[in-house]
C-alpha positions as CSV (number, residue, x, y, z in Angstrom):
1,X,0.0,0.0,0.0
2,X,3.2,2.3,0.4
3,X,3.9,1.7,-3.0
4,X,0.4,2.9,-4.4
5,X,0.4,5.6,-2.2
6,X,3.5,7.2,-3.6
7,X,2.2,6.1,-7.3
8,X,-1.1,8.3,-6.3
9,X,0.8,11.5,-5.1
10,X,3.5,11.2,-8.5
11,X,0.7,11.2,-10.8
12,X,-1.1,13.6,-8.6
13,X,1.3,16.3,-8.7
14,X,2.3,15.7,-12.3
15,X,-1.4,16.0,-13.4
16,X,-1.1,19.7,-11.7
17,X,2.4,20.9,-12.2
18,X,4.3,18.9,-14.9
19,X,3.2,20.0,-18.9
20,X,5.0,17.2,-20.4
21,X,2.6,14.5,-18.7
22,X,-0.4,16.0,-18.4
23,X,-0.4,16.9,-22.5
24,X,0.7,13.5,-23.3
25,X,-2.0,11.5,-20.8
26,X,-4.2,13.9,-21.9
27,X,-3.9,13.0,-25.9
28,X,-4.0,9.3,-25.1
29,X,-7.3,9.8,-23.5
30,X,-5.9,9.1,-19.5
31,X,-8.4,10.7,-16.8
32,X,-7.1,11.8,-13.8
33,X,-8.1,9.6,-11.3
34,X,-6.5,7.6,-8.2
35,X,-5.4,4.0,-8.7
36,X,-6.6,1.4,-7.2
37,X,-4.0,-0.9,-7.6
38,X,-0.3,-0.7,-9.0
39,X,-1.7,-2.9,-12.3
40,X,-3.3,0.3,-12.5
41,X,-0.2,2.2,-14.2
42,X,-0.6,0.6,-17.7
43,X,-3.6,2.3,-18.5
44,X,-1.0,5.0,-19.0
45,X,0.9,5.5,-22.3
46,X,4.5,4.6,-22.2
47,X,7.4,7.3,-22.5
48,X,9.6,7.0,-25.0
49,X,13.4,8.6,-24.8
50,X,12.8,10.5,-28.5
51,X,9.6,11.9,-26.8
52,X,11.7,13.7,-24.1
53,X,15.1,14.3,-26.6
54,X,12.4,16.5,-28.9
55,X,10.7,18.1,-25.3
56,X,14.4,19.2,-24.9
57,X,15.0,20.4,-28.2
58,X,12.2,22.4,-28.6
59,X,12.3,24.3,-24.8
60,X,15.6,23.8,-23.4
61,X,17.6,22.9,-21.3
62,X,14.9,20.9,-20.0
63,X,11.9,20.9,-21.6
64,X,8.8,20.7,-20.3
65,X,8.7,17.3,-18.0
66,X,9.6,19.5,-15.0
67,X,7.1,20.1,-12.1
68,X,9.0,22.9,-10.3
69,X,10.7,26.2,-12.2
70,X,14.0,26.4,-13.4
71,X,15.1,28.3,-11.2
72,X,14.4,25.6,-8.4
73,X,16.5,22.9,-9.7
74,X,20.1,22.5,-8.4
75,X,21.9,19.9,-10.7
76,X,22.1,19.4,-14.4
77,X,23.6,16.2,-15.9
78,X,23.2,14.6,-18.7
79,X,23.4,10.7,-20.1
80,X,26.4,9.5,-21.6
81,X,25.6,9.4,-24.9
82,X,27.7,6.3,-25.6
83,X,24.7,4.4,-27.8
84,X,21.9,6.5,-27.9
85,X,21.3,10.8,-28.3
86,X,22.2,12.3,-24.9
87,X,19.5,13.8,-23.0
88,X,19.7,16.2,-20.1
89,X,18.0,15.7,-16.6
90,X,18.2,17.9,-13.7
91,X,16.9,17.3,-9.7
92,X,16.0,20.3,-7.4
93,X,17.5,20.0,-3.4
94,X,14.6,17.2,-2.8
95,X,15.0,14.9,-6.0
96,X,18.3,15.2,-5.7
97,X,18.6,13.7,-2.2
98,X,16.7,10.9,-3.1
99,X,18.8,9.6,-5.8
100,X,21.4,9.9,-3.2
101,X,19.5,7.7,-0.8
102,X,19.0,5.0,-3.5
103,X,22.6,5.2,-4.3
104,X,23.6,4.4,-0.6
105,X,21.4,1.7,0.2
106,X,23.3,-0.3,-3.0
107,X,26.5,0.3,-1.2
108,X,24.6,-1.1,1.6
109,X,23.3,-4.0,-0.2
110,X,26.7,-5.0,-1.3
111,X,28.0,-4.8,2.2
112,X,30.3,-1.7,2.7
113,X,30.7,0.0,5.5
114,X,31.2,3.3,6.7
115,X,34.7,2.1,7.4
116,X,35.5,1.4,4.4
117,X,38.1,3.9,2.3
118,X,37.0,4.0,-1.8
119,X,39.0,4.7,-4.7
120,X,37.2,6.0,-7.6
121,X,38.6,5.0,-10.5
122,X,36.7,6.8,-12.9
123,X,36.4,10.2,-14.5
124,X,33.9,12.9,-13.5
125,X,32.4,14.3,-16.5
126,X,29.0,15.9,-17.6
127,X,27.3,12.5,-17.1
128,X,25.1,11.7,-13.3
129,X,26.4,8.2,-12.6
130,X,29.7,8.8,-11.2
131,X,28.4,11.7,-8.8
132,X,25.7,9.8,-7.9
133,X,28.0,6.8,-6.9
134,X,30.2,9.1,-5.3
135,X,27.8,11.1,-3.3
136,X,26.1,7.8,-2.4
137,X,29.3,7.1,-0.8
138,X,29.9,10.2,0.8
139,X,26.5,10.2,2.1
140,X,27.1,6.7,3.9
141,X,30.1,8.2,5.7
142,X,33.2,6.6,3.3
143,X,35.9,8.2,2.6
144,X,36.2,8.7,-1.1
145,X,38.9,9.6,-3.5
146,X,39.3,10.0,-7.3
147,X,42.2,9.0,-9.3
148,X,41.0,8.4,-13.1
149,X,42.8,12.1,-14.2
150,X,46.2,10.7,-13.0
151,X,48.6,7.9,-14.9
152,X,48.2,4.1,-13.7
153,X,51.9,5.0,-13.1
154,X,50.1,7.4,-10.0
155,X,46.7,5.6,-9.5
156,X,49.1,2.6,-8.2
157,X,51.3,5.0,-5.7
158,X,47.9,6.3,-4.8
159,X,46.9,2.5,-3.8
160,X,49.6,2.3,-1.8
161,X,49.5,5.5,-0.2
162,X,45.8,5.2,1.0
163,X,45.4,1.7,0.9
164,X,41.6,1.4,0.3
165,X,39.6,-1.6,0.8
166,X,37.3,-1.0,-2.2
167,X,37.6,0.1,-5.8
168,X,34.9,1.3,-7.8
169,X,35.3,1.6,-12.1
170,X,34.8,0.1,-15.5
171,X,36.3,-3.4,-15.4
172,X,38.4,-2.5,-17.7
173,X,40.2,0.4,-16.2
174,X,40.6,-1.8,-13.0
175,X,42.2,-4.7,-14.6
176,X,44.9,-2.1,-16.6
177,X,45.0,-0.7,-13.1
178,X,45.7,-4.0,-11.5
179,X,48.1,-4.9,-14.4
180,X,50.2,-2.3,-13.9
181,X,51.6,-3.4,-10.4
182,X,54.7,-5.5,-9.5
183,X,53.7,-8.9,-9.8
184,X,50.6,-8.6,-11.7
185,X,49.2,-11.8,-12.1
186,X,50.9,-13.8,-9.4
187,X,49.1,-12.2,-6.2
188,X,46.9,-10.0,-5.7
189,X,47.3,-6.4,-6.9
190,X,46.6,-4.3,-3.9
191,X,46.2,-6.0,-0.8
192,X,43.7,-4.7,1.6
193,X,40.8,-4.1,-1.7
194,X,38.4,-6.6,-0.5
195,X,35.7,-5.5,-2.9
196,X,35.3,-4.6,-6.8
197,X,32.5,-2.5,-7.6
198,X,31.7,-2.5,-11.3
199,X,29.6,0.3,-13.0
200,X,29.6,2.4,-16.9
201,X,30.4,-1.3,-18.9
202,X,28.1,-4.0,-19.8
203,X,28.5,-7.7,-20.3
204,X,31.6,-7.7,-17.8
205,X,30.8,-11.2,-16.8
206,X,33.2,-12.3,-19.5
207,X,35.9,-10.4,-16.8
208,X,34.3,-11.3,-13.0
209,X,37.0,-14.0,-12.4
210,X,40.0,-12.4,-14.2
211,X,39.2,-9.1,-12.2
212,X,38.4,-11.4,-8.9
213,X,41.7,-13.3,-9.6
214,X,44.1,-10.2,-10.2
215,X,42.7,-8.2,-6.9
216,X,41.9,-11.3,-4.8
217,X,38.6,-9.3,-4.1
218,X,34.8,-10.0,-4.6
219,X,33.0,-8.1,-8.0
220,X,29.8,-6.6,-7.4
221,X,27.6,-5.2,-10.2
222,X,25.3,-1.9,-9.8
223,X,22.9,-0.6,-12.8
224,X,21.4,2.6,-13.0
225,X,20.5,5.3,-15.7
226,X,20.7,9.2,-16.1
227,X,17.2,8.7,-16.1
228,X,16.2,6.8,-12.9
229,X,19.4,7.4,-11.0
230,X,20.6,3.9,-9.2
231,X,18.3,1.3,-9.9
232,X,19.6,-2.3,-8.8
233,X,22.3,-4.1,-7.1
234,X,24.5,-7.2,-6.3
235,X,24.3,-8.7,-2.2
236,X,27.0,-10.8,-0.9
237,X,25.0,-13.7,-2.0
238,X,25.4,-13.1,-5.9
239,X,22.3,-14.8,-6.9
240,X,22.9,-14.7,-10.5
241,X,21.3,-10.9,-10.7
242,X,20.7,-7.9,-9.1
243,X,18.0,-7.0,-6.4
244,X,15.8,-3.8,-7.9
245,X,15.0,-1.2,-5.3
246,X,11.4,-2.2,-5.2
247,X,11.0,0.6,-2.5
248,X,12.0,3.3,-5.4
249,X,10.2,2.1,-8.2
250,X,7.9,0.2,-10.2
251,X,9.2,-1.7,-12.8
252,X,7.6,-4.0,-15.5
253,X,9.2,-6.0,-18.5
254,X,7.3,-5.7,-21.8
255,X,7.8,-7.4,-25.3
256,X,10.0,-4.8,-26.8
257,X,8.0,-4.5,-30.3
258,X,4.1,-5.2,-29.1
259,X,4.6,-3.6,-25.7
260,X,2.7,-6.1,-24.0
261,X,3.6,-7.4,-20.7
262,X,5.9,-10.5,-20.4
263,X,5.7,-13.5,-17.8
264,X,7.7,-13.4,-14.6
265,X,11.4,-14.5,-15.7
266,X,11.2,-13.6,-19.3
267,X,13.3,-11.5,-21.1
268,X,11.8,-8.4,-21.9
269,X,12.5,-4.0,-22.2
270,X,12.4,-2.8,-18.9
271,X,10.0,-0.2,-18.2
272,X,10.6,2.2,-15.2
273,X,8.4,4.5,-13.2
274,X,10.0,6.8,-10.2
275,X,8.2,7.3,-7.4
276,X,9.9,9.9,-5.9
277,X,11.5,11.7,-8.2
278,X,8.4,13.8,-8.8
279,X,10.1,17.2,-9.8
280,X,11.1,15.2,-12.9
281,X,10.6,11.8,-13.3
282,X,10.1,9.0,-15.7
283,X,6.3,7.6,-15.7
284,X,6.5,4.3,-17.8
285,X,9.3,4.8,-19.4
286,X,11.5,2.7,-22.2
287,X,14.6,2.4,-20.9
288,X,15.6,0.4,-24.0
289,X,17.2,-2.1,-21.7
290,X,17.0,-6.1,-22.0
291,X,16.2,-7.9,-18.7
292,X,14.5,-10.7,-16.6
293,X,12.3,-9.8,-14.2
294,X,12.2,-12.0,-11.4
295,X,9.4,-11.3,-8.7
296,X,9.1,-12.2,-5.2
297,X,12.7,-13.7,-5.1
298,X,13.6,-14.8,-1.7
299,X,17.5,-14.4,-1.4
300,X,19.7,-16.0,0.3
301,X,20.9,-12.8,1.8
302,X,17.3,-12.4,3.5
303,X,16.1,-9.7,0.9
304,X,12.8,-10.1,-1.0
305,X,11.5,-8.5,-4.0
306,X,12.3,-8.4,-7.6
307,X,16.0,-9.6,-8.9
308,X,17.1,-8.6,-12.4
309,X,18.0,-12.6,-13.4
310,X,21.2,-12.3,-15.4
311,X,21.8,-8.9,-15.4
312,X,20.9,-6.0,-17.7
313,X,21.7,-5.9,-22.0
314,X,20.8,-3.0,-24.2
315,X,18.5,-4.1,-26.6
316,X,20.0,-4.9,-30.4
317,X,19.1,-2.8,-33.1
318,X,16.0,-5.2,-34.7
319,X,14.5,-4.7,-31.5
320,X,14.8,-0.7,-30.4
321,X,11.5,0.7,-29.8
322,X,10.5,2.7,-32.7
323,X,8.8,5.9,-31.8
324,X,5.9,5.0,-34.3
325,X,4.8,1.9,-32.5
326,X,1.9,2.2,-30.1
327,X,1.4,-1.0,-28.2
């Protein structure tokens, strides 16, 4: 009932403040009403990323999916860019803490502590996701440092100067990182890193054991989008997925050209709705991201609710939504 009383006071307020949703439920026929139920939500139209890139365009920076003025909001970021057109998204003070709150409880999830010392191997660009990885730490009590502008040559005297007990960074980076010590290969590269946490490449799988094997430390995978902020995360108990913040959102998995729901398990485009994002959020929206919805899972490290089986794959080119398709 939590749930459907934060879906009720999102759609609420963007029936009243936000232009962007209220035109487009609006043209689709969608009364204002409150929901019943959660099932409820897919009597509303689903968002499509080249619906908010052409909002953008034509009233920037923003456009019009914002429920508070300009002048309110606080941060600007926008996406990467690295496979689709970029789009910016911006938080006011509230929204902005609330992506930080999701951010910390997947540190949580993953088991690190307030203790623990971070190195952030990774650059800090134009894009959310390494300030909202960052600030998640912060915001747990971590101490945090950066060290992507600096050579390997200076990342590794970093490592041994600080000696953190976690490293967080493309797999990639961390295993040129890891190369680059004395020894590489025959022990581990830094000792003291108990903990890999992986973010900004998919399908890394392929590296989990090199990576485990070079730092003698445990991988943990996180996914999260400029969008939505952080979405999902690995426990200790690595069930072969990553537990969704059920508390944050509602998610569903739909057949990726008829837009039609899929069974429990199946693969399917993940759809996203933030509940308390409500200054600018995403209501049904293609995240143009392949998944399998697992819900109800019981883990072994005593959370239940929805795991992301298998991870998360963007969606190959014969199956992008098209923005012409209505399911």
């Amino acid at each position: 009932m939590i749930r459907l009383r934060q879906l009720n006071r999102l759609l609420g307020h963007a029936w009243e403040h936000n232009p962007f949703y209220r035109r487009k439920w609006t043209a689709a026929g969608v009364r204002q009403r409150r929901l019943s139920r959660l099932e409820d939500l897919a009597d509303f139209p689903l968002t499509m990323r080249v619906e908010l890139v052409a909002d953008q365009t034509a009233s920037p920076p923003l456009g019009s999916n914002r429920a508070r003025p300009l002048a309110e909001f606080r941060r600007i970021h926008r996406s990467s860019g690295t496979t689709r057109t970029p789009v910016f998204w911006g938080d006011t003070a509230r929204t902005w803490r609330w992506i930080l709150e999701g951010s910390e409880r997947l540190f949580q999830l993953a088991g690190v502590q307030p203790a623990d010392r971070l190195l952030f191997a990774m650059g800090f660009g134009p894009s959310s996701g390494p300030w909202i990885i960052y600030e998640g730490a912060h915001r747990l009590g971590c101490l945090c440092f950066t060290s992507a502008a600096v050579e390997v040559g200076e990342q590794r005297r970093w490592l041994e100067q600080f000696r953190p007990s976690i490293l967080v960074g493309k797999p990639s980076a961390l295993l040129a990182l890891a190369a680059a010590g004395p020894g590489a290969g025959r022990r581990p590269a830094s000792p003291g890193v108990r903990m890999l946490i992986l973010t900004g490449e998919p399908n890394f799988e392929s590296l989990r054991g090199r990576l485990e094997r070079a730092w003698g430390a445990e991988c943990f995978d996180r996914y999260g989008l400029t969008e939505a902020g952080s979405v999902a995360g690995e426990c200790p108990a690595h069930p072969g997925g990553m537990h969704l913040l059920d508390e944050a959102f509602i998610a569903e998995s739909i057949d990726p050209l008829t837009g039609r729901p899929v069974a429990n398990g199946a693969p399917g485009e993940l759809v996203l709705t933030t509940l308390g994002r409500v200054d600018r959020p995403i209501i049904r929206y293609r995240t143009g991201d392949r998944v399998r919805l697992v819900r109800d899972y019981a883990c072994a490290c005593g959370r239940s609710g929805t795991l992301l089986l298998g991870g998360v794959r963007r969606l190959g080119a014969d199956e992008t939504p098209k923005a012409r398709r209505k399911p």
